[in-house]
N, C-alpha and C positions, 0 to 999 in steps of 0.2 A: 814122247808124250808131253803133252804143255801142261804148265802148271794155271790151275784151275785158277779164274777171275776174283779177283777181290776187290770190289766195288770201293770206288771213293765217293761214291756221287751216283743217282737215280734220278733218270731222267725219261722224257717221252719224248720220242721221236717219230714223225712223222716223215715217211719217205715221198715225194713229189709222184706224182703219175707218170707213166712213160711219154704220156702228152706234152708236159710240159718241161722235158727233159731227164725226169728219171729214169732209173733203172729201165731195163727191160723185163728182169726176171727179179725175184723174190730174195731175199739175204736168207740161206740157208741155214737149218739150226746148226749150233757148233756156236764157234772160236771164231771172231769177225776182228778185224784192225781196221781201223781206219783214222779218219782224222775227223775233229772238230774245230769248226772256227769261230771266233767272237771279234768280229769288228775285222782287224788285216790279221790279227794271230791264230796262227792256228795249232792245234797238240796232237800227237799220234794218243789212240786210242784203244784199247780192247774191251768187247764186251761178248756174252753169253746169250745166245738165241735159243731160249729151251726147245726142246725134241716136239714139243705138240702146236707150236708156230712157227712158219715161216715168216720173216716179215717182208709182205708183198708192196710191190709198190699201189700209194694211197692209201696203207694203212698205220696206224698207230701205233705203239708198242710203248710200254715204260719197261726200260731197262735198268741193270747195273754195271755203270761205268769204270773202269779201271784205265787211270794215266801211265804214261811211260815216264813220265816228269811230275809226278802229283804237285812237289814242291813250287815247279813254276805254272801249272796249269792251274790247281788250286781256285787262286784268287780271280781268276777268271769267271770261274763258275760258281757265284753262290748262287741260292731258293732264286729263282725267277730270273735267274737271264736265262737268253735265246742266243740260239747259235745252230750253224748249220751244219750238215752233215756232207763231205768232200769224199768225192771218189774221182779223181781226174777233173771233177764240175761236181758243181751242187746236187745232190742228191736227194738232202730232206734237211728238216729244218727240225729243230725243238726245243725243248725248257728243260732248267731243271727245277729237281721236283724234292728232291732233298740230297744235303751233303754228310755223308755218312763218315768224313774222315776230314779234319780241318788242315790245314797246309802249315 
């Protein structure tokens, strides 16, 4: 059993449409890893897709972020940068939206 997400940072992400290169199918709810990037760096990530949304491709979601390295991903992500969302390619794109844990 994983241990439950502890957010450092809430952000909104928007996934690309399958048109334009996204997904094909929806991020199922659960336990998602993946990576974020800002400019050439990029961080592994975990976050929490509650049970009554999938997140489809071209839609929205504001999530809670948890780093694998908070310490050096941190200063990457204060209020209002963007950054995209990587799954083999770009996925989605988004902000943050608050930082709930300072580096």
């Amino acid at each position: 059993m994983s241990t439950p997400v502890k957010p450092e940072i809430v952000v909104e992400i928007t996934l690309l449409t399958t048109e334009v290169g996204g997904r094909k199918n929806s991020i199922p709810e659960g336990e998602y890893r993946g990576v974020l990037g800002v400019g050439t760096e990029n961080f592994s990530v975990r976050f929490f897709i509650p049970i009554e949304c999938n997140l489809t491709p071209g839609a929205t979601q504001q999530i809670g972020v948890q780093f694998l390295f908070p310490e050096i991903a941190l200063p990457h992500f204060p209020v209002g940068a963007t950054f995209t969302v990587w799954e083999g390619r770009i996925i989605g794109n988004g902000r943050v939206l608050e930082v709930l844990k300072q580096a």
